[in-house]
C-alpha positions as CSV (number, residue, x, y, z in Angstrom):
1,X,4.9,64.4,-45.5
2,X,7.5,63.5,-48.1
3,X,7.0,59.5,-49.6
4,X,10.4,58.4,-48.0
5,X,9.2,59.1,-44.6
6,X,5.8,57.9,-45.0
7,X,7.3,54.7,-45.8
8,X,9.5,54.4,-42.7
9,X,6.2,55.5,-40.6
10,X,4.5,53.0,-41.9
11,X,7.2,50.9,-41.7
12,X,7.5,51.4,-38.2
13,X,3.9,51.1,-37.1
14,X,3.6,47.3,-39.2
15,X,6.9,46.3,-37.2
16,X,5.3,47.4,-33.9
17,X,1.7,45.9,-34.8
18,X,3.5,42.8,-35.0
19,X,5.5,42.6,-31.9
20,X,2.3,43.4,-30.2
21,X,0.7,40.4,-31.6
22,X,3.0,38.0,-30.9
23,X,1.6,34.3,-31.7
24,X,0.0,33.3,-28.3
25,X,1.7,30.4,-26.1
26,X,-0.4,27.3,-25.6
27,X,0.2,24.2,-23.1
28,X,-2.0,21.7,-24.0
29,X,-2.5,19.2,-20.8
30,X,-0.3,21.1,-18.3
31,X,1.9,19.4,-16.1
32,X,0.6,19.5,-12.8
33,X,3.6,18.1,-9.6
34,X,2.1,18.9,-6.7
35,X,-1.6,19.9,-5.0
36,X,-2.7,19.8,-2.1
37,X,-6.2,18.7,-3.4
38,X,-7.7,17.3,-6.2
39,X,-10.8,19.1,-6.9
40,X,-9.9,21.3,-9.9
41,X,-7.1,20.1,-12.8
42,X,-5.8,23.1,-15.5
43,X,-6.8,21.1,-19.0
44,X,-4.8,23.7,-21.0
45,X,-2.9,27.3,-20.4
46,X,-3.0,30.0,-23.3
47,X,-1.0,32.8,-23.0
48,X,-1.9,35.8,-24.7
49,X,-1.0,39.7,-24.4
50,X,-4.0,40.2,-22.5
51,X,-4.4,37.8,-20.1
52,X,-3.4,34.2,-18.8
53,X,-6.3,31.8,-19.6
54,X,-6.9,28.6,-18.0
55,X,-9.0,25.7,-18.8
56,X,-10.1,23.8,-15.8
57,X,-12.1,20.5,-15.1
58,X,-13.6,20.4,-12.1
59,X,-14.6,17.4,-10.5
60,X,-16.5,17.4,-7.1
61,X,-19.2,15.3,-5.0
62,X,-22.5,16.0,-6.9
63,X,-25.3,18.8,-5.8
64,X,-21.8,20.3,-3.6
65,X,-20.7,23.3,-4.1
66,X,-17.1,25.0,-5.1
67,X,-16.4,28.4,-5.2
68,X,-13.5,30.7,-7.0
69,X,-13.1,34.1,-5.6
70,X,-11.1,37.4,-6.9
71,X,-8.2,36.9,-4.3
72,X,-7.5,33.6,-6.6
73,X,-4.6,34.3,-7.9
74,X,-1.3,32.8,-10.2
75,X,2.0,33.0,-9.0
76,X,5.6,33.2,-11.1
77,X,9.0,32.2,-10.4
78,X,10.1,35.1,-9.2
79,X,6.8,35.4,-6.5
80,X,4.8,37.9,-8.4
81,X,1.4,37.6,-8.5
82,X,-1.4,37.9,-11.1
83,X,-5.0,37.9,-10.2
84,X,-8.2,36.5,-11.5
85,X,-10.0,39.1,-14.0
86,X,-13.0,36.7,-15.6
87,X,-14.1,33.4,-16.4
88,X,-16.6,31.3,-18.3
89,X,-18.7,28.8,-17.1
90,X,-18.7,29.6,-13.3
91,X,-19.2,33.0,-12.1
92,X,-16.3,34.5,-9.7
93,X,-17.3,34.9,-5.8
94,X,-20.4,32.6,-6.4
95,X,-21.4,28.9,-5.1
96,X,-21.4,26.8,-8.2
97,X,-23.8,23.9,-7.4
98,X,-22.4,20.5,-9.0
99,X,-24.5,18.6,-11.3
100,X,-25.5,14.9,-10.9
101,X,-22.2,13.9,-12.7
102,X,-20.4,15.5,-10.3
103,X,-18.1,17.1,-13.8
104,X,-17.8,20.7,-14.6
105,X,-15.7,23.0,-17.0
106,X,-14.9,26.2,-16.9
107,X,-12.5,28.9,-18.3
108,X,-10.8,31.1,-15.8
109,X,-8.8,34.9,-17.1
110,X,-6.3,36.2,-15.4
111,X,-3.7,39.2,-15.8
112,X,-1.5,38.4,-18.5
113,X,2.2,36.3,-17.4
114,X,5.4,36.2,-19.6
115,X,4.6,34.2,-22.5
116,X,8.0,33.0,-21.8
117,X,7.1,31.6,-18.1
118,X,8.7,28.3,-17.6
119,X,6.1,27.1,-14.7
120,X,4.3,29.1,-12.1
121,X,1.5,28.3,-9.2
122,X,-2.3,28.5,-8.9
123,X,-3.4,29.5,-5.6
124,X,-7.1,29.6,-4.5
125,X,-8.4,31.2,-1.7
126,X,-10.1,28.4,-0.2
127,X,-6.9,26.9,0.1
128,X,-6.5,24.8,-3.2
129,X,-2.9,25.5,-3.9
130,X,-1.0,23.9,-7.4
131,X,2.1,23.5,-7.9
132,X,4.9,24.2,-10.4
133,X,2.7,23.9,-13.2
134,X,3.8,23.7,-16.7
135,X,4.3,22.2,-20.4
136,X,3.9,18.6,-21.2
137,X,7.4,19.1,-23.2
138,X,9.1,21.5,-20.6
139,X,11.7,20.0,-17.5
140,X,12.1,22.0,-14.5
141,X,15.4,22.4,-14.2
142,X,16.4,22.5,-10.1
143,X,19.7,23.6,-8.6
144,X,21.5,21.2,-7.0
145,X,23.3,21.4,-3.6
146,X,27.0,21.4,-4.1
147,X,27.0,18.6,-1.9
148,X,25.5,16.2,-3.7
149,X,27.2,17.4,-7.1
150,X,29.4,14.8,-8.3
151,X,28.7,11.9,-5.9
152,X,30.9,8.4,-6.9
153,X,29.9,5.0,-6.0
154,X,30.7,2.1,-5.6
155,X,31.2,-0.3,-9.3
156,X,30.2,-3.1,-7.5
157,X,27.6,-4.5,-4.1
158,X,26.9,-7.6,-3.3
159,X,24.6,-8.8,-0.2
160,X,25.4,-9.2,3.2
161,X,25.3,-12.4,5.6
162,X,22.7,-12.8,7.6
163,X,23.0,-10.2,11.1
164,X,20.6,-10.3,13.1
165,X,20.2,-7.0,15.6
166,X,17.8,-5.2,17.1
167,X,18.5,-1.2,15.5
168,X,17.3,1.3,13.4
169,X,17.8,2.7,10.0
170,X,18.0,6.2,10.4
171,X,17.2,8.2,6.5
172,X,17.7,11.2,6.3
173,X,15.3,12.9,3.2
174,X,16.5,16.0,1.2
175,X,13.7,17.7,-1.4
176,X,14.3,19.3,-4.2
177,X,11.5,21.7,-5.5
178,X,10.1,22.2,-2.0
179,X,9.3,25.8,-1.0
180,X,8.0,26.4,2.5
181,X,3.9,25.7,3.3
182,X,3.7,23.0,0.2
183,X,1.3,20.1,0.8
184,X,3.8,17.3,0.3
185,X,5.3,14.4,3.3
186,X,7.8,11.4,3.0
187,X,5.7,8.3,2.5
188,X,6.2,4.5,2.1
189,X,6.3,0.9,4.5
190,X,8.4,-1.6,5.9
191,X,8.1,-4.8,7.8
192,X,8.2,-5.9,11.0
193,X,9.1,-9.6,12.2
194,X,6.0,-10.9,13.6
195,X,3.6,-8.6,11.6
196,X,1.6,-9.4,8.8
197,X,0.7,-6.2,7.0
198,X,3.7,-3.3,6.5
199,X,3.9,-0.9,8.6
200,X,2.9,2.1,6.4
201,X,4.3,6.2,7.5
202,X,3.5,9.5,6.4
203,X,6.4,11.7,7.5
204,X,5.9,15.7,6.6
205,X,8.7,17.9,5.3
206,X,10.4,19.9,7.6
207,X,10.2,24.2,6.4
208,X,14.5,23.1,4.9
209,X,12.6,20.5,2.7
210,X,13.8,17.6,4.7
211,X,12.3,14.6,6.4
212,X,13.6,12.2,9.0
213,X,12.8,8.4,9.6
214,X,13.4,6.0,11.4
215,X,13.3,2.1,10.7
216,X,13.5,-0.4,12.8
217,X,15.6,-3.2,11.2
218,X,16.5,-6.6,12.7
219,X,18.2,-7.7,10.2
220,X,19.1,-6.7,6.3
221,X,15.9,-5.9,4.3
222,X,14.3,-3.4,2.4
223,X,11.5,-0.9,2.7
224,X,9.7,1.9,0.6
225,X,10.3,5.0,0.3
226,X,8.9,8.1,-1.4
227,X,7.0,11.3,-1.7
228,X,3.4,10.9,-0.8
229,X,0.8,10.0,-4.1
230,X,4.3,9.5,-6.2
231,X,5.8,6.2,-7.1
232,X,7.8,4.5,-4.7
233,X,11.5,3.6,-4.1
234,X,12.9,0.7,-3.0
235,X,15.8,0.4,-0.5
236,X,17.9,-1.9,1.1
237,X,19.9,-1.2,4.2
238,X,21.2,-2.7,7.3
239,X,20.6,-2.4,11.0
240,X,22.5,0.7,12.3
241,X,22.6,2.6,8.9
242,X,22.2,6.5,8.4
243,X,21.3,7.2,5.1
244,X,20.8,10.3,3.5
245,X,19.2,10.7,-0.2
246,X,18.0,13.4,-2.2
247,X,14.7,12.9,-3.8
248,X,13.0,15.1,-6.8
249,X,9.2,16.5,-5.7
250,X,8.7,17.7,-9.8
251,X,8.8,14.2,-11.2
252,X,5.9,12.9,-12.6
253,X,3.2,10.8,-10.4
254,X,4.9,7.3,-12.2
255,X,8.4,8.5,-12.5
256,X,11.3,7.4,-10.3
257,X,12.0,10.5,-7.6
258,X,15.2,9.1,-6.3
259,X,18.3,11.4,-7.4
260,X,21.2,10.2,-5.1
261,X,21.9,8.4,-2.6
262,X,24.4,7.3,0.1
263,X,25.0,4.4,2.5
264,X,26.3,0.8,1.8
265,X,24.0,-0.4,-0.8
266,X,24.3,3.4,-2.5
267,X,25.2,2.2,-5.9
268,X,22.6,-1.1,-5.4
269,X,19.2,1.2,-4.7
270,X,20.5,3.5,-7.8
271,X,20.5,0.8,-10.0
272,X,16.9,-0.8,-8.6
273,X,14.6,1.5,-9.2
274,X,13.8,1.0,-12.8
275,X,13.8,-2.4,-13.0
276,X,11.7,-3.1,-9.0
277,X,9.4,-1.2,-10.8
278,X,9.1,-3.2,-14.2
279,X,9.0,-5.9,-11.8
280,X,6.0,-5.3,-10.4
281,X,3.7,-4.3,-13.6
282,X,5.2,-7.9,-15.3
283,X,3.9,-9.1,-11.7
284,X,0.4,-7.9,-12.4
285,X,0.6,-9.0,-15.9
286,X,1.3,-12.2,-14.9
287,X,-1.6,-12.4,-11.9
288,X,-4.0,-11.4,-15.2
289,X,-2.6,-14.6,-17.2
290,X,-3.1,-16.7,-14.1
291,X,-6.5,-15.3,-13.6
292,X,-7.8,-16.0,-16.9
293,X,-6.0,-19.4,-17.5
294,X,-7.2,-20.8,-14.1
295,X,-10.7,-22.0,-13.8
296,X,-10.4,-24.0,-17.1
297,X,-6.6,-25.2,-16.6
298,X,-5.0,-28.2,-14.9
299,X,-2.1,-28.0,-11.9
300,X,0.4,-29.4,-14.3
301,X,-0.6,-26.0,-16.7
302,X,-0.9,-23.9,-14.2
303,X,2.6,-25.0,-12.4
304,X,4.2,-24.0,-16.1
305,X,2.9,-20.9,-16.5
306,X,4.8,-20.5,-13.5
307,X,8.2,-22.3,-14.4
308,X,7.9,-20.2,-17.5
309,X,7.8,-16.7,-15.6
310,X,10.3,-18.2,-13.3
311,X,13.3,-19.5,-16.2
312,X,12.6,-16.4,-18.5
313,X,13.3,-13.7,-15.8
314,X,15.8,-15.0,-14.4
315,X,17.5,-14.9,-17.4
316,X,16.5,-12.0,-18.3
317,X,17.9,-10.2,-15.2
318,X,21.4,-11.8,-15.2
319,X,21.5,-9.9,-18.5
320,X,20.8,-6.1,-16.7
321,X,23.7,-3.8,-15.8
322,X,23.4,-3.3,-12.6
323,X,25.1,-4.6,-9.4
324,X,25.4,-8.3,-8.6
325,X,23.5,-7.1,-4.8
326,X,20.2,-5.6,-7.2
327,X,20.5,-8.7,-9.4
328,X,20.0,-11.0,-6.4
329,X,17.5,-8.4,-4.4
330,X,15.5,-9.2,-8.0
331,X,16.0,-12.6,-8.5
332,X,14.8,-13.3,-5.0
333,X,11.9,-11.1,-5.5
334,X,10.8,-12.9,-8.4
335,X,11.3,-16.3,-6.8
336,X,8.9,-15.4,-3.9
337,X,6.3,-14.5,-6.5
338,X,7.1,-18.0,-7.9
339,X,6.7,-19.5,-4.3
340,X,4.2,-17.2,-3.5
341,X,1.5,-18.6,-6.4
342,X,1.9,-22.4,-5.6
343,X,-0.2,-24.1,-3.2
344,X,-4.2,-24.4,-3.6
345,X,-5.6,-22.7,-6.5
346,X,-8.0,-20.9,-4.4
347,X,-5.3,-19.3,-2.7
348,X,-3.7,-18.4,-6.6
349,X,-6.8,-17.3,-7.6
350,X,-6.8,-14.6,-4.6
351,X,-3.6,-13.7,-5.2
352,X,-4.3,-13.6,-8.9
353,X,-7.1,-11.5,-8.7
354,X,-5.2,-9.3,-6.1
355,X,-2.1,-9.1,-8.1
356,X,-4.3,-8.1,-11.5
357,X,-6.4,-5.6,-9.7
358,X,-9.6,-7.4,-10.4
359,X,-12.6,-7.9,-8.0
360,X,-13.5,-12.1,-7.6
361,X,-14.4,-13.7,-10.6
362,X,-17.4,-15.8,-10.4
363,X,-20.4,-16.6,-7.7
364,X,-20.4,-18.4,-4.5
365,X,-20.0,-21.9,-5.9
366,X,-17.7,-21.3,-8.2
367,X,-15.7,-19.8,-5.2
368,X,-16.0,-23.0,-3.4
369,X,-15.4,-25.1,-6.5
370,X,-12.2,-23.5,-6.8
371,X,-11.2,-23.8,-3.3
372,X,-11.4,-27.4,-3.2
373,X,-10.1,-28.6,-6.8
374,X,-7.1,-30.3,-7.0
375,X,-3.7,-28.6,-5.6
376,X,0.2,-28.8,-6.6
377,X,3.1,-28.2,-4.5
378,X,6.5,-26.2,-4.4
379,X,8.6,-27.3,-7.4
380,X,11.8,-29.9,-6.5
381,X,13.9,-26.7,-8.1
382,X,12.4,-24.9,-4.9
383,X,15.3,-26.5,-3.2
384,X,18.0,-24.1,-5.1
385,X,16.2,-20.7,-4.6
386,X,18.2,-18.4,-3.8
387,X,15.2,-16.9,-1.4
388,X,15.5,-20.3,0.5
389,X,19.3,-21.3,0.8
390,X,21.6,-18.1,0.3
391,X,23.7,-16.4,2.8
392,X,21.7,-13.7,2.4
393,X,18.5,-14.9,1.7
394,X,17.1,-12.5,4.5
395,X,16.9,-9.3,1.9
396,X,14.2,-11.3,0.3
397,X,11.7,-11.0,2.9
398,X,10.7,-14.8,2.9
399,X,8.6,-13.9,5.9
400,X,6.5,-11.7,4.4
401,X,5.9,-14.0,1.2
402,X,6.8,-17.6,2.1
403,X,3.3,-18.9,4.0
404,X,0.1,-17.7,4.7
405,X,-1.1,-17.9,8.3
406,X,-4.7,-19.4,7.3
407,X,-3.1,-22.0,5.4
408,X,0.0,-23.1,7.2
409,X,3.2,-23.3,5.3
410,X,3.2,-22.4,1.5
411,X,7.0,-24.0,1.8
412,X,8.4,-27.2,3.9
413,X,10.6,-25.7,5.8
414,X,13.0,-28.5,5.3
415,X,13.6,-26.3,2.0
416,X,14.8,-23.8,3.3
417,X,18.9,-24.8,3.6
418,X,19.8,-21.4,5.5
419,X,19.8,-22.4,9.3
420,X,19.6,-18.4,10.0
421,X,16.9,-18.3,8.0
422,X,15.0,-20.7,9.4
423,X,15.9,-19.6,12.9
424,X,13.9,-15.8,11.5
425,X,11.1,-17.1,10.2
426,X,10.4,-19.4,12.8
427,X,10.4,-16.4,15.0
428,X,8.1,-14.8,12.8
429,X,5.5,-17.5,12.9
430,X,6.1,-17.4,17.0
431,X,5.2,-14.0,16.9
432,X,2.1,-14.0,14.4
433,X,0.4,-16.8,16.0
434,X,2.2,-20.2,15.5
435,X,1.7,-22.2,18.4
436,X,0.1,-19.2,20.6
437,X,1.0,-18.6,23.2
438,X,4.9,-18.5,22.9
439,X,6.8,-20.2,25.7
440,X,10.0,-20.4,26.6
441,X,9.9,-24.1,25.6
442,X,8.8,-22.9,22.2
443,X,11.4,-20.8,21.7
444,X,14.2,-22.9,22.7
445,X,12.6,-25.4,20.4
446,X,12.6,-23.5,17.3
447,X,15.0,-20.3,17.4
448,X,19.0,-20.2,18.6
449,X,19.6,-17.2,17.7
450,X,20.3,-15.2,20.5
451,X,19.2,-11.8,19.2
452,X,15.6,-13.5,18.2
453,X,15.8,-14.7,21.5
454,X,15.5,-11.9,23.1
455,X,12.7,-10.3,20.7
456,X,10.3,-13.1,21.4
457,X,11.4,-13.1,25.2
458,X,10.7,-9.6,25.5
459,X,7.1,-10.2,23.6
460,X,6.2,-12.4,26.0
461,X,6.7,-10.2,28.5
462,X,4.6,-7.8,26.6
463,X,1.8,-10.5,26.3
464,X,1.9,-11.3,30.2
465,X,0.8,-8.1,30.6
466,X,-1.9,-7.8,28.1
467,X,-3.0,-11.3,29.8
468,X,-3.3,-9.9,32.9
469,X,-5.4,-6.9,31.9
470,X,-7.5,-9.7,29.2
471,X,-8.1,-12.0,32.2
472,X,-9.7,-9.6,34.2
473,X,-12.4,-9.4,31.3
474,X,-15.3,-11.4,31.0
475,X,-15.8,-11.5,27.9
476,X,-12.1,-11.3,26.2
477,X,-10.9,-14.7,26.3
478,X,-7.2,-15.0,25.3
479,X,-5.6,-17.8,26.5
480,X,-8.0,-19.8,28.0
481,X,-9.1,-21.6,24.9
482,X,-6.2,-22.3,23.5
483,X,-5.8,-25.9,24.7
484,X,-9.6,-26.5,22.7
485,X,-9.1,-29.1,20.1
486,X,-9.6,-27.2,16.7
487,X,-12.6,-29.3,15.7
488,X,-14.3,-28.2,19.2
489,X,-13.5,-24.9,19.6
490,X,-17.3,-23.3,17.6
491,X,-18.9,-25.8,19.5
492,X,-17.6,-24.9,23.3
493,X,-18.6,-21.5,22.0
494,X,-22.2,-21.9,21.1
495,X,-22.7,-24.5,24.2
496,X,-22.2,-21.8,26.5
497,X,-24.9,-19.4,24.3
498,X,-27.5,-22.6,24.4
499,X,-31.4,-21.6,23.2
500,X,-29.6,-18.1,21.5
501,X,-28.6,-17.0,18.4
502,X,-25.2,-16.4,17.5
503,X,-23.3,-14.5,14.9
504,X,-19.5,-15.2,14.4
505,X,-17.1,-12.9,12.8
506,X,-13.7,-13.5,11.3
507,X,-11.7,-11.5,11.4
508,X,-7.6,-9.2,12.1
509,X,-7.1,-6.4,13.3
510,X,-4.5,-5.8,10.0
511,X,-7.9,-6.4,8.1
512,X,-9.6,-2.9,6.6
513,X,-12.2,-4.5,5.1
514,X,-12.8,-6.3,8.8
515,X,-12.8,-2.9,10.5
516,X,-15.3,-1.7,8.1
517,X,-17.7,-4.3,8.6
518,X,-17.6,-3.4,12.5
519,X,-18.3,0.2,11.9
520,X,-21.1,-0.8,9.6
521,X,-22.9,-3.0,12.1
522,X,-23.2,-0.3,14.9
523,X,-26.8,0.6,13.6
524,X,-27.6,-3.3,13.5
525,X,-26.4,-4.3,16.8
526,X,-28.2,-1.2,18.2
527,X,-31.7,-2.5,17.0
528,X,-30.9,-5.9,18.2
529,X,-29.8,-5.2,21.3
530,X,-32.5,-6.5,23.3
531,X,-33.0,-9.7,21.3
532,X,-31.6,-13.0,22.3
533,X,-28.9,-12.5,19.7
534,X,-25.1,-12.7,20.6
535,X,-22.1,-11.6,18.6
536,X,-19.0,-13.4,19.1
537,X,-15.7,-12.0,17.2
538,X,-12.9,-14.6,16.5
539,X,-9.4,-12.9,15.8
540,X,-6.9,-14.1,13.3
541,X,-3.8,-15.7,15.1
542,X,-1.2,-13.5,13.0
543,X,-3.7,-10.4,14.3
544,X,-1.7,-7.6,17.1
545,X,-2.6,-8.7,20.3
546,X,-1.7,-5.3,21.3
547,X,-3.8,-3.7,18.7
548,X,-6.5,-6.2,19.2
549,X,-6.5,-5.4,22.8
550,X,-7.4,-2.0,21.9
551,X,-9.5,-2.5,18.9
552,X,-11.9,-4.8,21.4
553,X,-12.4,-1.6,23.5
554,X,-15.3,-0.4,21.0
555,X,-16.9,-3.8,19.3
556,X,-19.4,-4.9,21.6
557,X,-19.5,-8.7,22.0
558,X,-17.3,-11.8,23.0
559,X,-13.8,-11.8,21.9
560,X,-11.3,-15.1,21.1
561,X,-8.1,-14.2,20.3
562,X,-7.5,-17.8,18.1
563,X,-4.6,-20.1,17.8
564,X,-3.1,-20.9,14.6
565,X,-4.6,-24.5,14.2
566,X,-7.7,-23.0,15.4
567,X,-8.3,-20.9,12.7
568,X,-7.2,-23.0,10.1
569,X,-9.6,-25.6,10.5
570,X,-12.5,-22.9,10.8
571,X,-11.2,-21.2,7.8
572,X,-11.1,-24.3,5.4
573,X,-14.0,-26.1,7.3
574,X,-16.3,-23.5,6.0
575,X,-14.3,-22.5,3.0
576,X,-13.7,-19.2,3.9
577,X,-11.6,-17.2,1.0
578,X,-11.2,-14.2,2.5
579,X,-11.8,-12.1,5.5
580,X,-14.4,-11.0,7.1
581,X,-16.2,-13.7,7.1
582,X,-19.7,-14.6,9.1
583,X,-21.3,-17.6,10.7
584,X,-25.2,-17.8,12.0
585,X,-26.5,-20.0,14.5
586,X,-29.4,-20.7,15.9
587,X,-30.7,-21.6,19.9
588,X,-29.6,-25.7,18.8
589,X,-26.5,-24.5,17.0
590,X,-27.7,-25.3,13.8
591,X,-25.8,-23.4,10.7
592,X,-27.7,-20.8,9.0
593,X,-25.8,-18.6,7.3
594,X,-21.8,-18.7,6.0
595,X,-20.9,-15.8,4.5
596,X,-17.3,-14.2,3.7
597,X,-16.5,-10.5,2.6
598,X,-18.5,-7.6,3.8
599,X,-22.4,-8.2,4.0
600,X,-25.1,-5.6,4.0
601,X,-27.0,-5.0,7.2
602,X,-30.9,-5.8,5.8
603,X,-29.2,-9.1,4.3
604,X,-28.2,-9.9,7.5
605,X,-30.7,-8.6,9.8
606,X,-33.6,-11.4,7.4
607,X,-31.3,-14.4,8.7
608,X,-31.7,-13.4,12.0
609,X,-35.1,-12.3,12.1
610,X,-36.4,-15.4,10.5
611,X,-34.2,-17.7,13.4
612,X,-35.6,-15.6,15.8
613,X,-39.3,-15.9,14.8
């Protein structure tokens, strides 16, 4: 072979001994949208000319088992698939048996993709799917619709008057990303006048990627909405609206997913989301501060760190581009945090500890020392809240924020300078309890507005029939202890149950941690069930008598569905901080156990052993 061809030979085979050892791809930390389970995560992707290989922590109930199989497969953008070859660290088509950390990790191999793949899917056959998976530093970019290409709104909102009506909100949910079968639904909560808790909803996404839902309004407010296990959105809207909005599945879990919107606060819930959102973490910030400063502070101290939280965002949020209707939406939230953490300490302290994501600080008596130190009440500026006295002070959900039901009113009411507002939450307290039951005496006394009118008279309609079923129950007393003086409501109880023991629970039917302490008695109540013990269950006023109705069907025992006052004096005679909480008597009513939050069955079943001896 002559030199000059030998040269372009050689050449030629260094050239193609490059190209086929092209530096390898890594994604360190994938990106990882959507799963429909959270059993496995890909740590990091390598792709080589060989294979796809994927690091995986697994993470799974210890001593269970998981499983990957040869049908596991990966899956481009274009649909084709590449199957599982080899992996290291769990053996394919085999149970793996968790260890006691319940933490595993393995390498998986599969047939080599494009080292230029942008995302693609992990499918296992037992039905562990993963999304869109790819680079920390890589965007999915999504088409689209030429409908909702160049959308204009409005430079300016501002809020409504009051309205009150009994509608809907009708939205109308368009995702981007979703391809048909994928694990993902329309999530979030709204209130309800007369409710206590939101009323949370898990809609799924229709096989076109959209979701419909339906809120019923009574007046202009907001609600949450969002793709389930991703942040949340907040929106404002009025009775009547249809809204339609197009949401992003591929953002991140913290990341806002709204894209457009349309309706009459368009612009407004655009402009929100960032800044609702910062909202909230200064909110928890703020609980933290509140919980640390509080056992050691004085009213006067505490009431500043409040004025100071209150002064400096408000300022702060005059300053923010947005429209004038998010300003006020955020000014009002803020002041109903400020409302909110005034009154009692213990009741700042909850909401503290609540706010900060912290479990309760402290033992029993310090509990108790807290609840009755000294107290401070609403701030004189309270008077010029915006929450309070505005035209449309409604979008601030005072209802949901202004009072507590165990407590009474956080705020006089003589604060509050909007007469439509008053008239709403007035109805709302009719409707959670206040002065149970609700007349038509107690209507005409405390609402005019015709449209609340009618929603309490049709609840009491409602209630007359619950009654009716209630009253035909032995052991399900609604109404006819609700003319018992507070004071001598435990003790008309117990004097019927003379010579037995009785155990008294607290509790809602809004209350989870209530529900659980129910479900955990079973095996208790079953052992006891031919001693002279008798469990009596007390109901929070602001509970759903429809729900409790229900609820009452499977907890074995007597039931009082309590009034207001009732349940106020029970609740701050025994210094109760939270629910559930217990009471033990014995045969001459003599107190032998006050408990609150959930109590462990052999703790409990000692107190009533020893009475019974």
């Amino acid at each position: 072979m002559k030199p000059t061809k030998l040269f372009l030979f050689l050449a030629a085979a260094v050239l193609l001994g490059a190209c086929g050892n092209k530096k390898d791809v890594i994604w360190d930390e994938p990106i990882v949208p959507l799963r429909n389970k959270q059993w496995y995560t890909p740590t990091k992707v390598i792709f080589t000319d060989t294979a796809t290989i994927v690091h995986v922590h697994i993470e799974q109930t210890p001593y269970n088992w998981v499983r990957l199989d040869s049908t596991d497969i990966l899956s481009d953008n274009q649909g084709k698939i590449y199957h599982l070859i080899g992996s290291e660290g769990i053996e394919i088509g085999k149970e793996f048996f968790m260890s006691e950390s319940g933490k595993h990790d393995c390498v998986l191999r599969y047939e080599p993709l494009p080292k230029s793949t942008k995302w693609f899917d992990m499918i296992n056959s037992k039905r562990s799917m993963q999304y869109y998976i790819h680079a920390k530093d890589c965007e999915i970019e999504l088409d689209i619709p030429q409908k909702w290409r160049g959308m204009k709104y409005a430079k300016n909102e501002v809020l409504s008057s009051t309205r009150f009506s009994s509608d809907t909100v009708t939205v109308e949910v368009s995702v981007l990303g979703y391809r048909s079968g994928m694990p993902a639904a329309i999530s979030g909560s709204y209130h309800v006048i007369g409710e206590k808790d939101e009323v949370e909803y898990l809609i799924p996404i229709n096989e076109t990627g959209k979701a419909i839902l339906k809120v019923p309004m009574h007046y202009g407010s907001s609600f949450t909405l969002g793709i389930f296990n991703r942040r949340q959105c907040i929106i404002l809207a009025e009775p009547g609206e249809h809204i339609k909005c197009l949401m992003n599945l591929l953002v991140e879990k913290d990341e806002n997913p709204l894209v457009e919107i349309t309706g009459k606060y368009a612009r407004t819930n655009l402009d929100l989301q960032p800044y609702w959102f910062d909202l909230v973490v200064r909110k928890k910030a703020l609980g933290i501060t509140l919980v640390d400063s509080l056992q050691d502070s004085t009213p006067e101290e505490r009431l500043n760190i409040l004025r100071h939280y209150y002064t400096t965002m408000k300022s702060e949020i005059d300053t923010y581009k947005i429209t004038d209707a998010a300003k006020a939406y955020l000014r009002m939230l803020m002041e109903e945090y400020y409302i909110n953490w005034q009154g009692t300490p213990r009741i700042m302290w909850m909401n503290a500890n609540e706010a900060a994501g912290k479990f309760v600080i402290g033992d029993e008596n310090s509990i108790k020392f807290i609840s009755k130190a000294e107290t401070f009440s609403v701030a004189e500026e309270s008077i010029n809240l915006e929450c309070l006295s505005a035209d449309y002070a409604h979008f601030g959900n005072i209802t949901k924020y202004g009072y507590r039901i165990n407590t009474g009113y956080r705020i006089d009411t003589a604060l509050i300078t909007n007469k439509r507002l008053q008239d709403l939450m007035f109805a709302d307290l009719l409707l959670r309890g206040f002065e149970s039951p609700i007349t038509l005496e107690k209507i005409n006394k405390y609402v005019k507005d015709s449209t609340l009118v009618q929603l309490l008279k049709a609840r009491i309609s409602t209630n007359d029939d619950l009654s009716q079923l209630i009253a035909a129950m032995s052991n399900v007393h609604i109404d006819d202890y609700a003319a018992v003086e507070p004071e001598m409501l435990l003790p008309a109880i117990l004097s019927r149950h003379k010579g037995k023991t009785v155990f008294v629970d607290l509790w809602g039917t809004w209350c989870a941690p209530c529900i659980e302490g129910h479900k955990r008695m079973l095996p208790l109540k079953e052992k006891l069930k031919d001693e002279d013990v008798v469990f009596i269950y007390l109901a929070a006023p602001n509970s759903s008598i429809d729900k409790w109705n229900t609820m009452i069907e499977d907890i074995a025992g007597e039931h009082y569905f309590l009034t207001l006052s009732q349940h106020s004096y029970i609740h701050n005679r025994y210094f109760f901080s939270k629910l559930p909480a217990y009471l033990l008597f014995d045969g001459n009513g003599k107190l032998i156990l006050n408990h609150d939050g959930l109590i462990e069955n052999d703790v409990l079943e000692t107190h009533i052993r020893k009475v019974l001896e």
